[in-house]
Backbone atoms as SQL, in Angstrom:
CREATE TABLE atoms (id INTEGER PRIMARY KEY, chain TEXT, resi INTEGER, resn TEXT, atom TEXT, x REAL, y REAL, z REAL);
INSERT INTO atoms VALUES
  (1, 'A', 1, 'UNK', 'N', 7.113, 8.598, 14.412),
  (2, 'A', 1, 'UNK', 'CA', 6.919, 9.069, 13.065),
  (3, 'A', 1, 'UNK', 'C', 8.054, 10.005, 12.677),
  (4, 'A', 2, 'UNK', 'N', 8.592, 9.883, 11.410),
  (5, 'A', 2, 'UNK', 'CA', 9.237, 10.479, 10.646),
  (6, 'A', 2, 'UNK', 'C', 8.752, 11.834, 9.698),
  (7, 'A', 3, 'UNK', 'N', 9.106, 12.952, 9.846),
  (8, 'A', 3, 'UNK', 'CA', 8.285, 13.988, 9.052),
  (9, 'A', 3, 'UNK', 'C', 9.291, 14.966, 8.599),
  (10, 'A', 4, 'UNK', 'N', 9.035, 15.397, 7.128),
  (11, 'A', 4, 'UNK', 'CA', 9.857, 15.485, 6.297),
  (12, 'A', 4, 'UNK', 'C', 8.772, 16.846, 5.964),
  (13, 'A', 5, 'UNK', 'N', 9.374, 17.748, 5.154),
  (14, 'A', 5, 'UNK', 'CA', 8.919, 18.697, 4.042),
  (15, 'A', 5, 'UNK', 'C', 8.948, 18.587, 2.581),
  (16, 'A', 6, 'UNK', 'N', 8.384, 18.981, 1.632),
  (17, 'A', 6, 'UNK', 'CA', 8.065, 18.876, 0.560),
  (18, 'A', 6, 'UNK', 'C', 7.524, 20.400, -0.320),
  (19, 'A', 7, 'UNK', 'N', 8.282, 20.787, -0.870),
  (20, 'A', 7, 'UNK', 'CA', 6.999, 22.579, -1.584),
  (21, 'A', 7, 'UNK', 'C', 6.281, 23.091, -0.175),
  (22, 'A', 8, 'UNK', 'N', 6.929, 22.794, 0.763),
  (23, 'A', 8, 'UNK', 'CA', 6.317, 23.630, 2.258),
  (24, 'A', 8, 'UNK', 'C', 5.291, 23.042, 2.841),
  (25, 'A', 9, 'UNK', 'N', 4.922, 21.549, 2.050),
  (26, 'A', 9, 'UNK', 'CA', 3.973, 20.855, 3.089),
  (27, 'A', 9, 'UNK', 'C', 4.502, 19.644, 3.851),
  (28, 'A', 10, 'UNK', 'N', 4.367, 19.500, 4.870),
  (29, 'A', 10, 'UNK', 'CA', 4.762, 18.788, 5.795),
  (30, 'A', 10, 'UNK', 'C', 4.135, 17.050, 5.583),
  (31, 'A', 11, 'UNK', 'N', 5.027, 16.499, 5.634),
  (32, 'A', 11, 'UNK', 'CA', 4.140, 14.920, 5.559),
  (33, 'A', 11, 'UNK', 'C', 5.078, 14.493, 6.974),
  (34, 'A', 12, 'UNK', 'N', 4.234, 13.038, 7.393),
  (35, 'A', 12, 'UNK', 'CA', 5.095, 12.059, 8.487),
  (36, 'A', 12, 'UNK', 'C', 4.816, 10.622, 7.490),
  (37, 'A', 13, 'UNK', 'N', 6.033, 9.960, 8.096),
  (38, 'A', 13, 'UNK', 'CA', 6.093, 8.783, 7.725),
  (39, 'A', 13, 'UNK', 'C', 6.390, 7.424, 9.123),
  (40, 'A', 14, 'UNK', 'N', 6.071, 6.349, 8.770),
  (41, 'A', 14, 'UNK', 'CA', 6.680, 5.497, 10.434),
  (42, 'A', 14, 'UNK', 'C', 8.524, 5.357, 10.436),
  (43, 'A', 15, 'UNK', 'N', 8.930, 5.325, 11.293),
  (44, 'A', 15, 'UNK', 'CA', 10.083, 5.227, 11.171),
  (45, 'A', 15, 'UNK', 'C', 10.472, 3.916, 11.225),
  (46, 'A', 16, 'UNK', 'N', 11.209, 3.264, 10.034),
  (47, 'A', 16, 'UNK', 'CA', 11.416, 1.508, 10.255),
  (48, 'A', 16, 'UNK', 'C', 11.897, 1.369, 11.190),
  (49, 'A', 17, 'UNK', 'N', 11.708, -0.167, 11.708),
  (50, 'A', 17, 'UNK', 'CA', 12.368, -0.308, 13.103),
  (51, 'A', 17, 'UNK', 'C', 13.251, -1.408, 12.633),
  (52, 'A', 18, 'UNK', 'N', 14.389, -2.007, 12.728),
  (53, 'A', 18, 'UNK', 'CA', 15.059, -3.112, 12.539),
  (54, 'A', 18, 'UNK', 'C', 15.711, -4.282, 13.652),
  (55, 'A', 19, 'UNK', 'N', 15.717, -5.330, 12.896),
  (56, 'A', 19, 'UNK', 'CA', 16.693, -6.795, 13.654),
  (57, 'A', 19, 'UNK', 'C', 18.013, -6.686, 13.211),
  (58, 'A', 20, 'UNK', 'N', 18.568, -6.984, 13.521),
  (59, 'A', 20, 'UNK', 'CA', 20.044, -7.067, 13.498),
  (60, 'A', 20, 'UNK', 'C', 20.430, -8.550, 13.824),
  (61, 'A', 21, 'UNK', 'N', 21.256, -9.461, 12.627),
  (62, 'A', 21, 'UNK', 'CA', 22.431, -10.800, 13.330),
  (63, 'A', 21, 'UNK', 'C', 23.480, -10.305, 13.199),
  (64, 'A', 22, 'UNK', 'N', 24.295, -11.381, 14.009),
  (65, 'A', 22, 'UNK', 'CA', 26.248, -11.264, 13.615),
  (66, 'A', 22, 'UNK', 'C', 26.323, -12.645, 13.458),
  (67, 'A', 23, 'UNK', 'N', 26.786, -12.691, 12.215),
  (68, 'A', 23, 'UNK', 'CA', 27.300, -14.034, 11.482),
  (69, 'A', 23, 'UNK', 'C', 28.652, -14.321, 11.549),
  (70, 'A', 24, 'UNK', 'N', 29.406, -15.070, 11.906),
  (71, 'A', 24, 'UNK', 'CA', 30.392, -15.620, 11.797),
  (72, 'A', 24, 'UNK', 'C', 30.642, -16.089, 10.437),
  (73, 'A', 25, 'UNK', 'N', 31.827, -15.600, 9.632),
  (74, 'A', 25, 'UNK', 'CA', 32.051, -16.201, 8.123),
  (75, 'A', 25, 'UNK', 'C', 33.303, -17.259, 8.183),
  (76, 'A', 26, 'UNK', 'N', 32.507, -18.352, 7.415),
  (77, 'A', 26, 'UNK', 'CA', 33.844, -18.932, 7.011),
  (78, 'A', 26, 'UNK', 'C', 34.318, -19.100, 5.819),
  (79, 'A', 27, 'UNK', 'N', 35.819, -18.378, 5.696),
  (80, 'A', 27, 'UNK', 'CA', 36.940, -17.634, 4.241),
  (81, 'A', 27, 'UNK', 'C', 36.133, -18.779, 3.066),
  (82, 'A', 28, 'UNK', 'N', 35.910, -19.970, 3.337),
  (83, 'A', 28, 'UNK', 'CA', 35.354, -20.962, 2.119),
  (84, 'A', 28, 'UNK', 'C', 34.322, -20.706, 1.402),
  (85, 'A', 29, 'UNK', 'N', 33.654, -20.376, 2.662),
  (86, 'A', 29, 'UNK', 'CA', 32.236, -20.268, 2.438),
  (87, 'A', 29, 'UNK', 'C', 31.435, -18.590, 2.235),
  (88, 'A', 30, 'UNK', 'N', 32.052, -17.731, 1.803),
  (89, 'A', 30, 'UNK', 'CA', 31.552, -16.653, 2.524),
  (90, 'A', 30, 'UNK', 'C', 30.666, -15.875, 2.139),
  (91, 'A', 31, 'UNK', 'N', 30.541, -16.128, 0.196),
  (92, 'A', 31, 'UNK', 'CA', 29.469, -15.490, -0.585),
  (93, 'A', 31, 'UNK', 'C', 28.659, -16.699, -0.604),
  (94, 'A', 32, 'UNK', 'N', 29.128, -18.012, -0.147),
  (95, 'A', 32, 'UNK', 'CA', 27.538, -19.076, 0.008),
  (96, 'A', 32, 'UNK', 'C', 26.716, -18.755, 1.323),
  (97, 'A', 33, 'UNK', 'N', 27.660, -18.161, 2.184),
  (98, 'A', 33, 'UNK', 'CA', 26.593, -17.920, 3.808),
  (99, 'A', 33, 'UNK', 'C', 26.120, -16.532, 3.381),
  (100, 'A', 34, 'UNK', 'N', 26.508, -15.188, 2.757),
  (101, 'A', 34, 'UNK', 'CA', 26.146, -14.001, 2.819),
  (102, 'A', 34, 'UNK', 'C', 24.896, -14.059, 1.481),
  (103, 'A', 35, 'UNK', 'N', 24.906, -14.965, 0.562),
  (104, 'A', 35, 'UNK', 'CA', 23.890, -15.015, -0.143),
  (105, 'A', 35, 'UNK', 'C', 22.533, -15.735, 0.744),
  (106, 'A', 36, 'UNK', 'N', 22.741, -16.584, 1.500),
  (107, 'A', 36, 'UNK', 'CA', 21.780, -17.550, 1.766),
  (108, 'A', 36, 'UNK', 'C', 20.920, -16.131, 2.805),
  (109, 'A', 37, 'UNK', 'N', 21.909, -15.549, 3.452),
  (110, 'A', 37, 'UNK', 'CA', 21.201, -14.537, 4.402),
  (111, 'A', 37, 'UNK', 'C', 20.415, -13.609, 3.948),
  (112, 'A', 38, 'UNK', 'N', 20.920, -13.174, 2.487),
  (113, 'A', 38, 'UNK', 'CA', 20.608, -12.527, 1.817),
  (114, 'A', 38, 'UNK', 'C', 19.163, -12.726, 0.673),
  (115, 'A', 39, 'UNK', 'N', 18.812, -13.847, 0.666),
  (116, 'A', 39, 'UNK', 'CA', 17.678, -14.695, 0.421),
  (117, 'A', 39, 'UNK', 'C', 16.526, -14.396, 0.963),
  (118, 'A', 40, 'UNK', 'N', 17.318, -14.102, 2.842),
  (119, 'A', 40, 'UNK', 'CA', 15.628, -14.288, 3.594),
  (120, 'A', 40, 'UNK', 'C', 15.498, -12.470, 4.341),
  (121, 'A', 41, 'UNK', 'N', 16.444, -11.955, 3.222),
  (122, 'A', 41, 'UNK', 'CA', 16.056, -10.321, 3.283),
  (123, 'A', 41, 'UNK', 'C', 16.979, -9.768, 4.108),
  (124, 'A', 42, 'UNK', 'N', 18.154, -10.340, 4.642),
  (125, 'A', 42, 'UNK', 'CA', 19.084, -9.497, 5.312),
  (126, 'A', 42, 'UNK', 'C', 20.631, -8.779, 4.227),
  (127, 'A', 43, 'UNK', 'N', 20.286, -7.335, 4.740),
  (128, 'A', 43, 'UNK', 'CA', 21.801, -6.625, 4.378),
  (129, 'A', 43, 'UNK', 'C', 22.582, -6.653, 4.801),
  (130, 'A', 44, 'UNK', 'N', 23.437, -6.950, 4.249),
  (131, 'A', 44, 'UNK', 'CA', 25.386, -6.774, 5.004),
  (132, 'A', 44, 'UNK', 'C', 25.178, -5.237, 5.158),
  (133, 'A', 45, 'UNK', 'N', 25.720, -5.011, 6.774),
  (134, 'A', 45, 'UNK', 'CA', 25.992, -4.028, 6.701),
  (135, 'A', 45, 'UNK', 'C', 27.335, -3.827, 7.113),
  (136, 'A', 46, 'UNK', 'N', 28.564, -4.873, 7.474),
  (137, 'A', 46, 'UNK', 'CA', 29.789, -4.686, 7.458),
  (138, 'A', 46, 'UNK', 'C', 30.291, -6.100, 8.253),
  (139, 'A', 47, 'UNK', 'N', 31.487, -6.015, 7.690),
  (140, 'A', 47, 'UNK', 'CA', 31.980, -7.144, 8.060),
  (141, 'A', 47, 'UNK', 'C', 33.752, -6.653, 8.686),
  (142, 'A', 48, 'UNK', 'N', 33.889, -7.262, 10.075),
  (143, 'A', 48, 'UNK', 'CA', 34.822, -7.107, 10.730),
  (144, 'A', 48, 'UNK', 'C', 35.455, -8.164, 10.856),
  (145, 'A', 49, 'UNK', 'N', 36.654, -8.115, 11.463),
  (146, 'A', 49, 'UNK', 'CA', 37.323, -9.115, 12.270),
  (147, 'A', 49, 'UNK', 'C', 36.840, -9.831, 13.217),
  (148, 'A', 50, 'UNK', 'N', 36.807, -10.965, 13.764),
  (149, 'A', 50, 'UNK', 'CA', 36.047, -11.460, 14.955),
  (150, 'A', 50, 'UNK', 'C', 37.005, -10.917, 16.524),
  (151, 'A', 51, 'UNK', 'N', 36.084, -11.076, 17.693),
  (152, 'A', 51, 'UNK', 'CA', 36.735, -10.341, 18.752),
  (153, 'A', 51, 'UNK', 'C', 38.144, -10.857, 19.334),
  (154, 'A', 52, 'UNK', 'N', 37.988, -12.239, 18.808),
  (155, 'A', 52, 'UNK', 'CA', 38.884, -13.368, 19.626),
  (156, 'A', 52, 'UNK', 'C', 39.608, -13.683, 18.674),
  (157, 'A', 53, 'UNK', 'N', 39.483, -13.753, 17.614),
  (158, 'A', 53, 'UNK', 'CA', 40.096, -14.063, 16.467),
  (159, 'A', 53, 'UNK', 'C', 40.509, -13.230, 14.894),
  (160, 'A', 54, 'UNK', 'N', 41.316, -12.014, 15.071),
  (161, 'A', 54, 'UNK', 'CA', 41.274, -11.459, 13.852),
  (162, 'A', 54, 'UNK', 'C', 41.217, -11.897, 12.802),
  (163, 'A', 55, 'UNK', 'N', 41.519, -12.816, 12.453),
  (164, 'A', 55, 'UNK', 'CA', 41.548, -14.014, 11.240),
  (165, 'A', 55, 'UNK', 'C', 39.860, -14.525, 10.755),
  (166, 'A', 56, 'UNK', 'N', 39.038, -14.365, 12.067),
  (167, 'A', 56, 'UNK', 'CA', 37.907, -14.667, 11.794),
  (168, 'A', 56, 'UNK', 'C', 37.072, -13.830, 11.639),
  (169, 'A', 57, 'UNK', 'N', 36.388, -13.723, 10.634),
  (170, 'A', 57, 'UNK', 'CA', 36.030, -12.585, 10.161),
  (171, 'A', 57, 'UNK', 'C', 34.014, -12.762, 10.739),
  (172, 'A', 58, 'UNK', 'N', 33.468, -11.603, 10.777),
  (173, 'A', 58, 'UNK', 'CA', 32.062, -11.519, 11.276),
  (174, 'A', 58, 'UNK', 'C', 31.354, -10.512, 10.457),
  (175, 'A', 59, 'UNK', 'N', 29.991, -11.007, 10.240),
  (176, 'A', 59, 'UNK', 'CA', 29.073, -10.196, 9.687),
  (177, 'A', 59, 'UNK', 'C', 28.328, -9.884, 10.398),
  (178, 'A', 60, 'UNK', 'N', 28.043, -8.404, 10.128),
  (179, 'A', 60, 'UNK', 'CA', 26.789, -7.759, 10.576),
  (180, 'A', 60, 'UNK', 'C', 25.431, -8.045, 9.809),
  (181, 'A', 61, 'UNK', 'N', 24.704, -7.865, 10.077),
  (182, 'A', 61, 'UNK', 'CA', 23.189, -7.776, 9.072),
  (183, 'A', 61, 'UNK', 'C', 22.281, -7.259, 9.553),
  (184, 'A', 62, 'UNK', 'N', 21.658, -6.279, 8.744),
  (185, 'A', 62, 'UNK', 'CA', 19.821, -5.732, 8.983),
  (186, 'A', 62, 'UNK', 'C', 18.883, -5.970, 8.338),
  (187, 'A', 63, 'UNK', 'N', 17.693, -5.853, 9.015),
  (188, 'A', 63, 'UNK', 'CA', 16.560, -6.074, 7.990),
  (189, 'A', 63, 'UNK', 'C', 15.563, -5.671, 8.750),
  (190, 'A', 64, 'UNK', 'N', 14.249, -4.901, 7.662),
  (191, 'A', 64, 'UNK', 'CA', 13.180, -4.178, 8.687),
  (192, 'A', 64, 'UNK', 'C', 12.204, -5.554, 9.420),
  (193, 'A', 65, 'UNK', 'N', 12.217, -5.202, 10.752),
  (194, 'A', 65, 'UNK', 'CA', 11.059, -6.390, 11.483),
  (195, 'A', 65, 'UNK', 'C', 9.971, -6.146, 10.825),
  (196, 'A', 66, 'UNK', 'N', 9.077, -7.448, 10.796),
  (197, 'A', 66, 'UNK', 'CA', 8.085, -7.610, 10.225),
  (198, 'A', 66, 'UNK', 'C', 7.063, -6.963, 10.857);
């Protein structure tokens, strides 16, 4: 639990828990794959270079588990 103050009264809240993918993008495709992910409730949360391939670029994503 998460617990916060307010006018000096104390509340708790649950703390979300999350999933995480790494998507591989391809340059063609990249707002058609980050929308489609984005459909079934996942956030970009950054997009890098791939490990093997700087050219290839990778997405992160979160979203709270069900």
């Amino acid at each position: 639990m998460r617990s916060f103050a307010v006018g000096g009264r104390h509340y708790s809240r649950p703390m979300t828990k999350w999933e995480y993918a790494t998507v591989p993008l391809l340059v063609h495709a990249t707002k058609q794959i980050l929308d489609t992910w984005g459909e079934d409730g996942w956030e970009l949360v950054q997009v890098v270079p791939g490990p093997n391939n700087p050219e290839q670029l990778v997405a992160y994503l979160k979203r709270p588990k069900p």
